[in-house]
PyMOL Python script that loads the backbone (N, CA, C, O; Angstrom):
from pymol import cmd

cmd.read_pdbstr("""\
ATOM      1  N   UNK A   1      19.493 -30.106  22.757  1.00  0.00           N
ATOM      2  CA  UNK A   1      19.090 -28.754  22.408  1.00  0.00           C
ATOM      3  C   UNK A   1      20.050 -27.779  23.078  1.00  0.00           C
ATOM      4  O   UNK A   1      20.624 -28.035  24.137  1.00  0.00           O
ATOM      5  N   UNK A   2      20.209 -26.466  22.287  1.00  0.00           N
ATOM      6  CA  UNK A   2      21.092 -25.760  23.023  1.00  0.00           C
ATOM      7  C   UNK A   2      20.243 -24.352  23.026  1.00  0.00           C
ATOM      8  O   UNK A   2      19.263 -23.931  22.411  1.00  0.00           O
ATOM      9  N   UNK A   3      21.201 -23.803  24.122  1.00  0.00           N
ATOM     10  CA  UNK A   3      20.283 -22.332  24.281  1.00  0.00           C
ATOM     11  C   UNK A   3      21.461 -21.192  23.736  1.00  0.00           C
ATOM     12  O   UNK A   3      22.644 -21.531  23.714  1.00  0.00           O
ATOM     13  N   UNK A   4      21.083 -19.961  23.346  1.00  0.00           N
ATOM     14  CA  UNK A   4      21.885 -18.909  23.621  1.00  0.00           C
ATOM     15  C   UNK A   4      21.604 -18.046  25.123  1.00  0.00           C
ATOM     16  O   UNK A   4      20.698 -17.843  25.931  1.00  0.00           O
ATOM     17  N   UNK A   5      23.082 -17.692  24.878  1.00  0.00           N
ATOM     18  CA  UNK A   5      22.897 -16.200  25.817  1.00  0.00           C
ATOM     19  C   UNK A   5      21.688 -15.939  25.546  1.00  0.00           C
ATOM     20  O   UNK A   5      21.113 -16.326  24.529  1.00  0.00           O
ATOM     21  N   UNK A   6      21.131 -15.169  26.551  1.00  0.00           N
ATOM     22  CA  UNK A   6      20.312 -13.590  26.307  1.00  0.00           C
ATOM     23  C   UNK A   6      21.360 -12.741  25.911  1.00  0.00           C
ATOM     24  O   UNK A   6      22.591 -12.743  25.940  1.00  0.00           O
ATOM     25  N   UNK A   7      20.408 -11.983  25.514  1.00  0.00           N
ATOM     26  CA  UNK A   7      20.879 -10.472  24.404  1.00  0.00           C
ATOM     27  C   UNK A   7      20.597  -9.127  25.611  1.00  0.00           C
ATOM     28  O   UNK A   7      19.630  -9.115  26.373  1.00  0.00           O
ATOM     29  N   UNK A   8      21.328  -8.395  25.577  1.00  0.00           N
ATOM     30  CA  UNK A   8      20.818  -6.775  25.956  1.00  0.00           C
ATOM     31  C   UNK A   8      20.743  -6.143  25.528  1.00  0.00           C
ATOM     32  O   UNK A   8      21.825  -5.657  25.199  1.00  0.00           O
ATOM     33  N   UNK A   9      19.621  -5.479  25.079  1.00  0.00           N
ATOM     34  CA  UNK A   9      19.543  -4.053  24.736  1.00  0.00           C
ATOM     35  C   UNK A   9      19.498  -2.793  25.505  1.00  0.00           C
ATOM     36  O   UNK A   9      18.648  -2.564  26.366  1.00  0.00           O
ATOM     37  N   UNK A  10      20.458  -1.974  25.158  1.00  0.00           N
ATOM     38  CA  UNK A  10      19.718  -0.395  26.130  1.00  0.00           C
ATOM     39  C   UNK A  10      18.515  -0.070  24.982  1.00  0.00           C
ATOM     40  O   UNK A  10      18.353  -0.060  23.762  1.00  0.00           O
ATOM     41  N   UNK A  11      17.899   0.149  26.052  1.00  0.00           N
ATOM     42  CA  UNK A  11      16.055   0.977  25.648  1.00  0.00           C
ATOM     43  C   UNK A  11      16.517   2.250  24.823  1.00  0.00           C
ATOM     44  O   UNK A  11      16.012   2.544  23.739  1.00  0.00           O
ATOM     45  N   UNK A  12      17.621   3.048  25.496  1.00  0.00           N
ATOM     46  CA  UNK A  12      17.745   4.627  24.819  1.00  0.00           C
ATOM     47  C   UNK A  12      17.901   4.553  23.294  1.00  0.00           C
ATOM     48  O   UNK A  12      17.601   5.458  22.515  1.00  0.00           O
ATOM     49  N   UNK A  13      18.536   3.056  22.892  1.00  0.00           N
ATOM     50  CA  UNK A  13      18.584   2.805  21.423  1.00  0.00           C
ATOM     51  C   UNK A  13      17.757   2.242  20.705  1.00  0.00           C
ATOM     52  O   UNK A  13      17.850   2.389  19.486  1.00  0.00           O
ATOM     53  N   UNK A  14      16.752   1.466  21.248  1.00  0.00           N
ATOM     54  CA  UNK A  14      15.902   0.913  20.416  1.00  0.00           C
ATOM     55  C   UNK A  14      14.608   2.264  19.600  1.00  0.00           C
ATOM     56  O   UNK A  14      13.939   3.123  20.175  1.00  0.00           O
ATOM     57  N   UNK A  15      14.673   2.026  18.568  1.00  0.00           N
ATOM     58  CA  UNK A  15      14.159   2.657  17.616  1.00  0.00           C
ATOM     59  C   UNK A  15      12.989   1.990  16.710  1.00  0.00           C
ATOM     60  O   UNK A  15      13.225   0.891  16.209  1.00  0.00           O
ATOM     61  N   UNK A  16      11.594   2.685  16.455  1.00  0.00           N
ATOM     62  CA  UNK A  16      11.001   2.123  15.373  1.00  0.00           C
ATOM     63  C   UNK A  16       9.989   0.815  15.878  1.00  0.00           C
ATOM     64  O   UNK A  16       9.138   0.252  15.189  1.00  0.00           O
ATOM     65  N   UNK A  17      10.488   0.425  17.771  1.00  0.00           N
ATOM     66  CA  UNK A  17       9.889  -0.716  17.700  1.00  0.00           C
ATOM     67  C   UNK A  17       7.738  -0.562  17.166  1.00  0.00           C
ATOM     68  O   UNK A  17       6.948   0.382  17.146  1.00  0.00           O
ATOM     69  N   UNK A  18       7.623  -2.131  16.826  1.00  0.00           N
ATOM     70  CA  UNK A  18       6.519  -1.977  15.915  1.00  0.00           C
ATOM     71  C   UNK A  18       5.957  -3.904  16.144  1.00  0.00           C
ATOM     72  O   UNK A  18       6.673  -4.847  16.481  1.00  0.00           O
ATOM     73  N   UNK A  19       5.039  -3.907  15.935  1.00  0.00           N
ATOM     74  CA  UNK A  19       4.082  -5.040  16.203  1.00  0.00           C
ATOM     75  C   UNK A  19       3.582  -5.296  14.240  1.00  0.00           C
ATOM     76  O   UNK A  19       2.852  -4.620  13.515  1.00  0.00           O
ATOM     77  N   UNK A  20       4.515  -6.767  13.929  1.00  0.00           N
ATOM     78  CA  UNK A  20       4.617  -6.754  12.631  1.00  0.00           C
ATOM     79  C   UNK A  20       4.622  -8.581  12.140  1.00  0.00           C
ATOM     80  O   UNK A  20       5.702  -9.166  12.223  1.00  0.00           O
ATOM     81  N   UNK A  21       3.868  -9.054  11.844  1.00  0.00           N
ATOM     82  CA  UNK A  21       3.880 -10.727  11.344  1.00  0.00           C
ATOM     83  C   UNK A  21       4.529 -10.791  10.427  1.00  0.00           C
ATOM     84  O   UNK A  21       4.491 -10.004   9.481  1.00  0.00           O
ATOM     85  N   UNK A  22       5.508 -12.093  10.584  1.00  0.00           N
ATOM     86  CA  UNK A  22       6.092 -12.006   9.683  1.00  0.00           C
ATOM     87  C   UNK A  22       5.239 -12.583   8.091  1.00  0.00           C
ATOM     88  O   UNK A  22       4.026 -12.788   8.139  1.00  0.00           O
ATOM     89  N   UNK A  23       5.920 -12.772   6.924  1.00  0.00           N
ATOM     90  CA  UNK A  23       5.398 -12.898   6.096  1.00  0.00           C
ATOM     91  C   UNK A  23       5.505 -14.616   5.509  1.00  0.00           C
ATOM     92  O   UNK A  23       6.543 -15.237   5.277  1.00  0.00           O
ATOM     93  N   UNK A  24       4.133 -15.086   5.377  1.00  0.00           N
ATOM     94  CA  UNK A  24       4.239 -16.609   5.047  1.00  0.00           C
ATOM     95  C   UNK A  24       5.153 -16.681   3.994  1.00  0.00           C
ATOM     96  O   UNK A  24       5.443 -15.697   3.313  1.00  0.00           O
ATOM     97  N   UNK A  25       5.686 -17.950   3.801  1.00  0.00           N
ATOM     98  CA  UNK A  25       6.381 -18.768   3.203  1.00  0.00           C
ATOM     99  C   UNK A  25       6.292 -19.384   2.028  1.00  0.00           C
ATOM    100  O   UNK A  25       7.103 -19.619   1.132  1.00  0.00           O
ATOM    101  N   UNK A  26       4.554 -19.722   2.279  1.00  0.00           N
ATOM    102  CA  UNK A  26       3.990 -20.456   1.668  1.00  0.00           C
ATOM    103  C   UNK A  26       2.800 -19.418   0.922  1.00  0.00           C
ATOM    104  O   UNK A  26       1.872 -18.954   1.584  1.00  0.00           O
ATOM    105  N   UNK A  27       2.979 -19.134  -0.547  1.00  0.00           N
ATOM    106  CA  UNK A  27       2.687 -17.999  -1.443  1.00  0.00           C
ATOM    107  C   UNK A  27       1.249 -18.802  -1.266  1.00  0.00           C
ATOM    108  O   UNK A  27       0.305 -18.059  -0.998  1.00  0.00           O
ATOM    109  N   UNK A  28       0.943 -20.237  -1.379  1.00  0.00           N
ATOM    110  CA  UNK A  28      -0.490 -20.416  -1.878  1.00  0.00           C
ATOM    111  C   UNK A  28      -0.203 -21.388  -3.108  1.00  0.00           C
ATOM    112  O   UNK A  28      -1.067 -22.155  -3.534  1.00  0.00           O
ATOM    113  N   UNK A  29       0.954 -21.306  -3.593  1.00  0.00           N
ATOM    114  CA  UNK A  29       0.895 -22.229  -5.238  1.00  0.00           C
ATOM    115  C   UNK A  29       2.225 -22.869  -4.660  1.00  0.00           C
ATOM    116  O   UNK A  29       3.087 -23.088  -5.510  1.00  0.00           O
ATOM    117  N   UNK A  30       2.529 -23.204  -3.352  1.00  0.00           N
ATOM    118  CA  UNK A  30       3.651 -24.412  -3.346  1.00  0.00           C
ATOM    119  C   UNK A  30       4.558 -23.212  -2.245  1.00  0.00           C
ATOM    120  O   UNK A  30       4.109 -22.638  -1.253  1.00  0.00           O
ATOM    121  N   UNK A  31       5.829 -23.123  -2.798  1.00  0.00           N
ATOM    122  CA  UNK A  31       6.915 -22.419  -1.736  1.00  0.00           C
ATOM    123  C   UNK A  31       7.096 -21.436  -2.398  1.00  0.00           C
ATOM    124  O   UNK A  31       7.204 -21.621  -3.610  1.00  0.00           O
ATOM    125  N   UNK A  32       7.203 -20.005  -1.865  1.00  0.00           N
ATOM    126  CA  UNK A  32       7.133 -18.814  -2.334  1.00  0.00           C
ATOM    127  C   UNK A  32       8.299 -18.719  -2.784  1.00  0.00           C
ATOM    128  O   UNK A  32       9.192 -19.382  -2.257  1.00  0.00           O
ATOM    129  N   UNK A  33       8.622 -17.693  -4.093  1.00  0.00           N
ATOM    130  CA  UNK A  33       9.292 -17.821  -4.709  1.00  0.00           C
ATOM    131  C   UNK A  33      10.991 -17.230  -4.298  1.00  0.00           C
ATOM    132  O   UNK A  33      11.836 -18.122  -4.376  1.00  0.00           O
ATOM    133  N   UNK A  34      11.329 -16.337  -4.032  1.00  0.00           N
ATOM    134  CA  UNK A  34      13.110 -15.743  -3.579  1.00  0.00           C
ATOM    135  C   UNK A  34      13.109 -15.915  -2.090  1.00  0.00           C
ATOM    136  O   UNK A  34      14.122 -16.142  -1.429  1.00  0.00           O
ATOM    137  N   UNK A  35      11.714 -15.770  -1.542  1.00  0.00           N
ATOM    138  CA  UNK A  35      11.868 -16.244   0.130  1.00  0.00           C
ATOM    139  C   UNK A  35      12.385 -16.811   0.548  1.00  0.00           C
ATOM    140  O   UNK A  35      12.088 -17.969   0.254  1.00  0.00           O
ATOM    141  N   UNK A  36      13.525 -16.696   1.521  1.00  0.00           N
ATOM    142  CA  UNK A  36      14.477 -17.793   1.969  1.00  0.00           C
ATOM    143  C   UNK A  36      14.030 -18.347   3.317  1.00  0.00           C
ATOM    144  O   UNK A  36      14.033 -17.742   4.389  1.00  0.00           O
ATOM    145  N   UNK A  37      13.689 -19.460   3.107  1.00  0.00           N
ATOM    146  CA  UNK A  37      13.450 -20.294   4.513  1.00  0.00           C
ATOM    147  C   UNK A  37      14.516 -19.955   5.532  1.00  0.00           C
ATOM    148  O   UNK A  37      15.705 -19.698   5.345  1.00  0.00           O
ATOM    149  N   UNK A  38      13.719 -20.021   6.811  1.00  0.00           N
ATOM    150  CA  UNK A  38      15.264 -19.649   7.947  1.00  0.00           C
ATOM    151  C   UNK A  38      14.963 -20.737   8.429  1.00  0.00           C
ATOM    152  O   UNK A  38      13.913 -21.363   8.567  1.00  0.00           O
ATOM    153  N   UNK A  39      16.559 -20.982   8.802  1.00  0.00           N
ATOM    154  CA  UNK A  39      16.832 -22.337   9.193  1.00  0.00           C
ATOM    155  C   UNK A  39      16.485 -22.600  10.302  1.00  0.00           C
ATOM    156  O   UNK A  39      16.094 -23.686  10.728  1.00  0.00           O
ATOM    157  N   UNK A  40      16.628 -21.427  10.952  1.00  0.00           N
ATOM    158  CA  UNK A  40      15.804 -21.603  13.090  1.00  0.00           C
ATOM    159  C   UNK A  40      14.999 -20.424  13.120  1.00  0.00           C
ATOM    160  O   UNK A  40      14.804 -19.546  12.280  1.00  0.00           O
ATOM    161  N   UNK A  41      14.595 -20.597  14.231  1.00  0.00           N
ATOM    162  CA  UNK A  41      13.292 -19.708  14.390  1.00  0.00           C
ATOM    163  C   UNK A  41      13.818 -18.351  15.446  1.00  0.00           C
ATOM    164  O   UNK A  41      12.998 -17.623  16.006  1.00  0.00           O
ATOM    165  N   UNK A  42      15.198 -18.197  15.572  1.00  0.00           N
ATOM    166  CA  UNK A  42      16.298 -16.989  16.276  1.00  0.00           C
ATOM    167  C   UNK A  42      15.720 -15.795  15.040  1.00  0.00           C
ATOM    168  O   UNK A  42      15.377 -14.771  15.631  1.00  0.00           O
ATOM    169  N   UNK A  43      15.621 -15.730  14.235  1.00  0.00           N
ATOM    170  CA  UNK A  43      15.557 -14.509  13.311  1.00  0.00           C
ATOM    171  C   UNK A  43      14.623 -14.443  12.652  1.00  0.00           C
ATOM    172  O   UNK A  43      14.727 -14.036  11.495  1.00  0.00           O
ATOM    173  N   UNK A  44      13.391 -14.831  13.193  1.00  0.00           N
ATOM    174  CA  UNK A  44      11.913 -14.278  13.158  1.00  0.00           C
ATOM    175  C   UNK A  44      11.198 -13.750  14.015  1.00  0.00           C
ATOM    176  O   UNK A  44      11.621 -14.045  15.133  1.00  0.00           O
ATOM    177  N   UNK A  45      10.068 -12.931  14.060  1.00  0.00           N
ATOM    178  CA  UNK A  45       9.153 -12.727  15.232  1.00  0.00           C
ATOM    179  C   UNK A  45       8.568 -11.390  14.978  1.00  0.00           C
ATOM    180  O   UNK A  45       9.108 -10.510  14.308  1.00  0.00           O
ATOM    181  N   UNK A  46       7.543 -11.320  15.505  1.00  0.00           N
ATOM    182  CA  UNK A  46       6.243 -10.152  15.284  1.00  0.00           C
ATOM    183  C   UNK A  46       6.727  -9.133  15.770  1.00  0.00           C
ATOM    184  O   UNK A  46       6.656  -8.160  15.020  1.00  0.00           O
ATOM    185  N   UNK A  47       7.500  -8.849  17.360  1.00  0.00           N
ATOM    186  CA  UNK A  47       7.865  -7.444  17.732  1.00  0.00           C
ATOM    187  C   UNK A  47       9.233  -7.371  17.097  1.00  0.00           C
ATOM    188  O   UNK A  47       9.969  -8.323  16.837  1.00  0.00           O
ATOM    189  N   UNK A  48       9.468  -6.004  16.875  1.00  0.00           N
ATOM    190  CA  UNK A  48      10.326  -5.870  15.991  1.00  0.00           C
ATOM    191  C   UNK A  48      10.869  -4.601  16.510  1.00  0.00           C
ATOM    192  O   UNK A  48      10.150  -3.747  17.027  1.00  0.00           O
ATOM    193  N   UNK A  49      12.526  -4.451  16.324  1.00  0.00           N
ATOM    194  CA  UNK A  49      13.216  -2.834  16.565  1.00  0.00           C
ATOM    195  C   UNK A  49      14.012  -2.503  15.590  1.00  0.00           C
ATOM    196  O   UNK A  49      14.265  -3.236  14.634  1.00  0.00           O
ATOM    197  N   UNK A  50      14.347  -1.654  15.726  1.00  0.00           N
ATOM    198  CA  UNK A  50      15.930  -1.458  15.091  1.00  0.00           C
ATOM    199  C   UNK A  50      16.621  -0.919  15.843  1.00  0.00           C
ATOM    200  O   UNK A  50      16.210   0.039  16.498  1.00  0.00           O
ATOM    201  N   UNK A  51      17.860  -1.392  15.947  1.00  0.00           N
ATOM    202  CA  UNK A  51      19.014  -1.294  17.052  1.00  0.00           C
ATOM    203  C   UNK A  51      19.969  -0.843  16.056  1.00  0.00           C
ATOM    204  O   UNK A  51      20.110  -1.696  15.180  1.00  0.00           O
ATOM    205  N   UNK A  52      20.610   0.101  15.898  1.00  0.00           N
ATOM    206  CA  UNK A  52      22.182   0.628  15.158  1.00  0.00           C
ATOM    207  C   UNK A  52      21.353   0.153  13.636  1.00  0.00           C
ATOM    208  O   UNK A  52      20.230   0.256  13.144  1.00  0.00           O
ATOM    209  N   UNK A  53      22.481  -0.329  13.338  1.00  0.00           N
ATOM    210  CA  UNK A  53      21.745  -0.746  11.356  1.00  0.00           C
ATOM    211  C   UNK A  53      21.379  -2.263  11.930  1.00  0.00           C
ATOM    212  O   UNK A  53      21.859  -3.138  11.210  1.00  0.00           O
ATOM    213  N   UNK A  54      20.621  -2.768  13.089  1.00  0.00           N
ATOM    214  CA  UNK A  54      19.771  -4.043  12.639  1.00  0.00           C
ATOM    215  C   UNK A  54      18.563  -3.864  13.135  1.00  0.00           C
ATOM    216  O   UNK A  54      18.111  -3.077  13.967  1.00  0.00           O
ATOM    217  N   UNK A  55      18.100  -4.728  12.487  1.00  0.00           N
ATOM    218  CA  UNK A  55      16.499  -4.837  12.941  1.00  0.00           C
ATOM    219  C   UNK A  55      16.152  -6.448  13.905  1.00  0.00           C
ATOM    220  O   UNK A  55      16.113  -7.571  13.402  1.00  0.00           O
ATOM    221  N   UNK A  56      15.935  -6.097  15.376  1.00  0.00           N
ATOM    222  CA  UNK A  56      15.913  -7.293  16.036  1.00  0.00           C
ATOM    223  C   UNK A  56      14.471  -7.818  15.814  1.00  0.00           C
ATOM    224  O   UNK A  56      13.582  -7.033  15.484  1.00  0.00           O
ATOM    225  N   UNK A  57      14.288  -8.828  15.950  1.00  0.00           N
ATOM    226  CA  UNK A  57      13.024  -9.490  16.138  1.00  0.00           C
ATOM    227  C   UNK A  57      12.828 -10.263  17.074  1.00  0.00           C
ATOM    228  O   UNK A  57      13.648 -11.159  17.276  1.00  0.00           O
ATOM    229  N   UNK A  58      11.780 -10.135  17.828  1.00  0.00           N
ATOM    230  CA  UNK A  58      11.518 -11.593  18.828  1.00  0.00           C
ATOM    231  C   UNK A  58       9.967 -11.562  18.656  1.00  0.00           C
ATOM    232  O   UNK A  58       9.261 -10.763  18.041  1.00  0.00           O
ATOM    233  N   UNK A  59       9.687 -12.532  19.291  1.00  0.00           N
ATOM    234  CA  UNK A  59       8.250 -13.121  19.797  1.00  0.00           C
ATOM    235  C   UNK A  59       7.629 -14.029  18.407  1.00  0.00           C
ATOM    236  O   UNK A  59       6.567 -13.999  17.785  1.00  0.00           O
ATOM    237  N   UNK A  60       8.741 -14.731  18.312  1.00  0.00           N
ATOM    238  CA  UNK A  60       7.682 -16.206  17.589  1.00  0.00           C
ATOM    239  C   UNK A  60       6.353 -16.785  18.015  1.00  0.00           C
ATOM    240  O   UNK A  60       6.139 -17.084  19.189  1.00  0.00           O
ATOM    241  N   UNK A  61       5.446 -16.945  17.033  1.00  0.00           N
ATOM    242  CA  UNK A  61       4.210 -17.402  17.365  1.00  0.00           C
ATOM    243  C   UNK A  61       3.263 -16.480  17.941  1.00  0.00           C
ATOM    244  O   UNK A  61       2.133 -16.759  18.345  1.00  0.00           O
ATOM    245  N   UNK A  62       3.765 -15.485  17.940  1.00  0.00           N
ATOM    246  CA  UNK A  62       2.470 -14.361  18.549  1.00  0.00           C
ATOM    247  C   UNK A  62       1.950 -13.774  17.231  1.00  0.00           C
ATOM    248  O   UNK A  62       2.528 -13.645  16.152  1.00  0.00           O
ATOM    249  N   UNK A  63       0.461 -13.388  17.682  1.00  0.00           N
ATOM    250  CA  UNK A  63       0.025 -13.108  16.327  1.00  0.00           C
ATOM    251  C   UNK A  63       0.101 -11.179  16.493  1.00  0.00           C
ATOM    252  O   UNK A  63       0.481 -10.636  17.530  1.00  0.00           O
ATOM    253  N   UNK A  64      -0.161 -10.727  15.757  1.00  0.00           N
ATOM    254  CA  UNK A  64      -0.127  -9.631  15.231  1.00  0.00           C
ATOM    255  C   UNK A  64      -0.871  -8.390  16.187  1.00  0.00           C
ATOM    256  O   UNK A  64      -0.507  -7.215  16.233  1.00  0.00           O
ATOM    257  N   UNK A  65      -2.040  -9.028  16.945  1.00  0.00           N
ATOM    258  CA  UNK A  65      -2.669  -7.880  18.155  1.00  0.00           C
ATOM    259  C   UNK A  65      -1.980  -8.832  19.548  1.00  0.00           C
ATOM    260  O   UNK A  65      -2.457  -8.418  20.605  1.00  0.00           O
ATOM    261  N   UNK A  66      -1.266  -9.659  19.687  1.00  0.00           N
ATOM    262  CA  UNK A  66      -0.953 -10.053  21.119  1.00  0.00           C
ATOM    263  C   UNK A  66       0.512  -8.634  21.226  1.00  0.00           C
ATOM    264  O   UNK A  66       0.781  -7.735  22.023  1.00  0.00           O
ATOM    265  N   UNK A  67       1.178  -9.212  19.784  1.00  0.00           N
ATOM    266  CA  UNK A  67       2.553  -8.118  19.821  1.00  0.00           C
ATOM    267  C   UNK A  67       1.764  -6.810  19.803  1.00  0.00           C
ATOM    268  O   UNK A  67       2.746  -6.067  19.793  1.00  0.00           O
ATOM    269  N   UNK A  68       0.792  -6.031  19.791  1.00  0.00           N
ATOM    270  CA  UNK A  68       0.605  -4.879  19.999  1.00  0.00           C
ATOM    271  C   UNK A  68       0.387  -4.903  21.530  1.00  0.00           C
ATOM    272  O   UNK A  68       1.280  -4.298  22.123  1.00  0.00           O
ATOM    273  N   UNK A  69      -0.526  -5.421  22.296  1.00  0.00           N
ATOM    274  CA  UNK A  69      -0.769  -5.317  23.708  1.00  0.00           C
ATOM    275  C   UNK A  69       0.529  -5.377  24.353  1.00  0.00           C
ATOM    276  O   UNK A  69       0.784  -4.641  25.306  1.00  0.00           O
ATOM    277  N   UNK A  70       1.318  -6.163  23.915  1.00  0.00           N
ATOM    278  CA  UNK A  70       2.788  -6.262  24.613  1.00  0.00           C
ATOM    279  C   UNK A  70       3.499  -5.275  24.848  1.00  0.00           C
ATOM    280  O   UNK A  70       4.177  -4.957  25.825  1.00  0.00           O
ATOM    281  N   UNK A  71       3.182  -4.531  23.308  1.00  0.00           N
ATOM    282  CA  UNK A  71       4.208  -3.616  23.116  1.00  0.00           C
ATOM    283  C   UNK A  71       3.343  -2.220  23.827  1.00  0.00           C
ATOM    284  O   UNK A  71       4.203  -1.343  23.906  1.00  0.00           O
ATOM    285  N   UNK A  72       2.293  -1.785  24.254  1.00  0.00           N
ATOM    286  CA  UNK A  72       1.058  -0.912  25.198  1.00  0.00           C
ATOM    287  C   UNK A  72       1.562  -0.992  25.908  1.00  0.00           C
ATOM    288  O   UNK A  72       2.247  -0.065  26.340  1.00  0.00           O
ATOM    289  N   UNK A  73       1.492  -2.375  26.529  1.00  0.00           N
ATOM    290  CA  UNK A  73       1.989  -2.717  28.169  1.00  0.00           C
ATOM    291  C   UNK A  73       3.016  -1.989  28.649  1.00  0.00           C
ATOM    292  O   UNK A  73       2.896  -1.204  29.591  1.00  0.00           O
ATOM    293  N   UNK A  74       4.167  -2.226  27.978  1.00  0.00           N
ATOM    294  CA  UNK A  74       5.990  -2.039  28.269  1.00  0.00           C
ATOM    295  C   UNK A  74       5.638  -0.142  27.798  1.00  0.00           C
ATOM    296  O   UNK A  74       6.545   0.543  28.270  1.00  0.00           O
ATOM    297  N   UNK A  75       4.768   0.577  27.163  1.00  0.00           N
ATOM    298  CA  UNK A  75       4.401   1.514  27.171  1.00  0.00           C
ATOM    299  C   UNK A  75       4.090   2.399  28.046  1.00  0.00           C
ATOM    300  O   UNK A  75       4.714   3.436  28.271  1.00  0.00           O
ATOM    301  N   UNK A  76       2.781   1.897  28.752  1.00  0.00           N
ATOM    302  CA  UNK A  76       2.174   1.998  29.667  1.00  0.00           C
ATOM    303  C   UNK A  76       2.965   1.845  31.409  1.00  0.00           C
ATOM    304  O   UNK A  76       2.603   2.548  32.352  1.00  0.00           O
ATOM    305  N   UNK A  77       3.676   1.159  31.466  1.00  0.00           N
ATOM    306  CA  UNK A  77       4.612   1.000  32.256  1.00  0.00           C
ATOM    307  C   UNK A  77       5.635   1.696  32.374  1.00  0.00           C
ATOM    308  O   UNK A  77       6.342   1.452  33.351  1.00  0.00           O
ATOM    309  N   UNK A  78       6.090   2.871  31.357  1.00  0.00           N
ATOM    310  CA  UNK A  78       6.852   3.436  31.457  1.00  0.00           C
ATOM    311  C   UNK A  78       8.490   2.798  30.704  1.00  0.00           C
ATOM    312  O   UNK A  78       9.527   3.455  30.609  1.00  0.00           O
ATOM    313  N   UNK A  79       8.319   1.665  30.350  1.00  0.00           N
ATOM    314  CA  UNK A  79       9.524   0.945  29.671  1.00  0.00           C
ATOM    315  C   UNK A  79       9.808   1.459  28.422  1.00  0.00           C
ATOM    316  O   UNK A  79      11.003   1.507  28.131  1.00  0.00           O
ATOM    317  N   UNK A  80       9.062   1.827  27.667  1.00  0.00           N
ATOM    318  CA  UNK A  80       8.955   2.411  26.305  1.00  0.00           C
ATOM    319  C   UNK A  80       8.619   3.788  26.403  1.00  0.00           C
ATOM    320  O   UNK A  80       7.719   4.285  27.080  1.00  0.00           O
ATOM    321  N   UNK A  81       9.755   4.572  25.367  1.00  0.00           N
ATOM    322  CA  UNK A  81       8.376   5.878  25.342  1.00  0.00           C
ATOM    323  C   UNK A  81       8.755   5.863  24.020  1.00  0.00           C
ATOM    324  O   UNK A  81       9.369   5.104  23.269  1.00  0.00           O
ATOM    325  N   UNK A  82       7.943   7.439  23.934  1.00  0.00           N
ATOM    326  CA  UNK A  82       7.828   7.834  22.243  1.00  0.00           C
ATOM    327  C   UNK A  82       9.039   7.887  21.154  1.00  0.00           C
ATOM    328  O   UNK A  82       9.095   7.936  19.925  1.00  0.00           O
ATOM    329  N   UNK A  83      10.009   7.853  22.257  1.00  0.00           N
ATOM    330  CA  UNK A  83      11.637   8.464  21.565  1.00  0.00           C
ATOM    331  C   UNK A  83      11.494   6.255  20.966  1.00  0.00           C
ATOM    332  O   UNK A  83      12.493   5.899  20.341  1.00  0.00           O
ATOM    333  N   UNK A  84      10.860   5.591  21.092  1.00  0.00           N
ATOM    334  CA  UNK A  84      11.368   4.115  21.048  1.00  0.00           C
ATOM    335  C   UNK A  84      10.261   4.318  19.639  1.00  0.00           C
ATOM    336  O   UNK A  84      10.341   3.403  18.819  1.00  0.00           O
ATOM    337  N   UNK A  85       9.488   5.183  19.393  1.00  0.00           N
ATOM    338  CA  UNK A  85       8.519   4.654  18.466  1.00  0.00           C
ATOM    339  C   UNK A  85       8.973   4.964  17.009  1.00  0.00           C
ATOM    340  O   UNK A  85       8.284   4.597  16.057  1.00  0.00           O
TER     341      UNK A  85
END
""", "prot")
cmd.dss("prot")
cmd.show_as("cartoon", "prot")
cmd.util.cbc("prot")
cmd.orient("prot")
């Protein structure tokens, strides 16, 4: 198994972040239809930003109110403010 780097972000740029699941795969009648399977699990995840023209994602496997408390927390703490929302 291999790892990446960590990533840095400056905070002053993150924009838009938001507490967001991603969207199943699986429509219900087999494999959804133009959805492209991702091959690793690096470019999915519930918290979500936009940095310059991308949109980062992390936190695989969290469901949809854990990424909100997360994202309170780092709020509440002073890590986030409104200019991030």
């Amino acid at each position: 198994m291999f790892f990446k780097a960590p990533k840095v972000y400056d905070l002053n740029e993150i924009k838009h972040i938001r507490a967001e699941e991603e969207p199943s795969l699986n429509s219900g009648f087999g494999r959804a239809g133009n959805n492209r399977q991702s091959i690793s699990k690096f470019d999915t995840g519930t918290i979500k930003f936009d940095y310059g023209l991308k949109t980062v994602k992390f936190g695989n496997d969290l469901d949809e109110a854990e990424a909100r408390y997360i994202i309170e927390r780092l709020k509440s703490r002073k890590m986030l403010t409104e200019k991030n929302f």
